[in-house]
C-alpha positions, 0 to 999 in steps of 0.5 A, spaced: 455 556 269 451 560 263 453 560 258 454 568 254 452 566 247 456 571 242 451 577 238 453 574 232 450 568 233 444 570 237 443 575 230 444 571 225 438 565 230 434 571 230 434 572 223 433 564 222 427 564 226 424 570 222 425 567 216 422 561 218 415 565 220 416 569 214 416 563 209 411 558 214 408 562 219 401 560 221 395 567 220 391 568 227 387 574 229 391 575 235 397 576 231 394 581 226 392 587 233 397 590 237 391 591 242 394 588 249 387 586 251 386 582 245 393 578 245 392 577 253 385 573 252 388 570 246 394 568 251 390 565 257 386 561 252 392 558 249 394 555 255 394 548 254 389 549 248 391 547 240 391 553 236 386 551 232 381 550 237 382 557 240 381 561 233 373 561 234 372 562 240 377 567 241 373 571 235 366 570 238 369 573 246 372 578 242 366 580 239 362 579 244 367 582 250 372 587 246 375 590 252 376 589 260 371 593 262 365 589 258 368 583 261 368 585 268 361 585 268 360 579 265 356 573 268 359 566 270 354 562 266 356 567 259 364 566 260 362 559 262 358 558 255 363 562 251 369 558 255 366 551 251 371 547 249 377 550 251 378 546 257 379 549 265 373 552 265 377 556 271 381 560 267 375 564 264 373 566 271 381 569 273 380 573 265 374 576 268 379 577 275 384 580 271 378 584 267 374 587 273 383 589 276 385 591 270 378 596 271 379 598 279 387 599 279 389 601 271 382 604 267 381 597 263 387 598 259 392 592 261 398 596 263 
């Protein structure tokens, strides 16, 4: 059985989780840009990676591939050097996947 959690309450839990982040949030690229090709890298590369390990290679991809379209024509040998230190190397091959789809089926912008 679920239990219905009154409006009340889930406003005044938004509010305390928004103050927290006001008063202790943590600055990172990703949550500095409203564009959702950079927040999807940035998501991939956090899987199961420490925030503070993600923060320079997520700006050097980003400089390096700032759209879809500039990744899907990446070779592996780039990702995979670029992917250093971020663990399962596999991840950097499905992102330029999600690239080179995002390309054939939505114009490069991630729908």
């Amino acid at each position: 059985m679920t239990k219905t959690v009154p409006d009340s309450d889930a406003s005044e839990f938004r509010h305390a989780v928004l103050e927290r982040y006001r008063l202790h949030g943590r600055s990172f690229p990703w949550r500095e840009t409203q564009d959702p090709w950079a927040i999807l890298v940035s998501e991939v590369m956090l899987q199961q990676t420490q925030t503070a390990r993600v923060v320079k290679p997520y700006i050097q991809w980003m400089e390096q591939w700032p759209t879809a379209a500039s990744l899907a024509d990446a070779n592996l040998s780039d990702l995979y050097q670029a992917w250093s230190g971020l663990g399962y190397n596999s991840r950097a091959m499905r992102l330029r996947d999600s690239a080179r789809l995002l390309c054939s089926e939505y114009g490069g912008k991630v729908p």
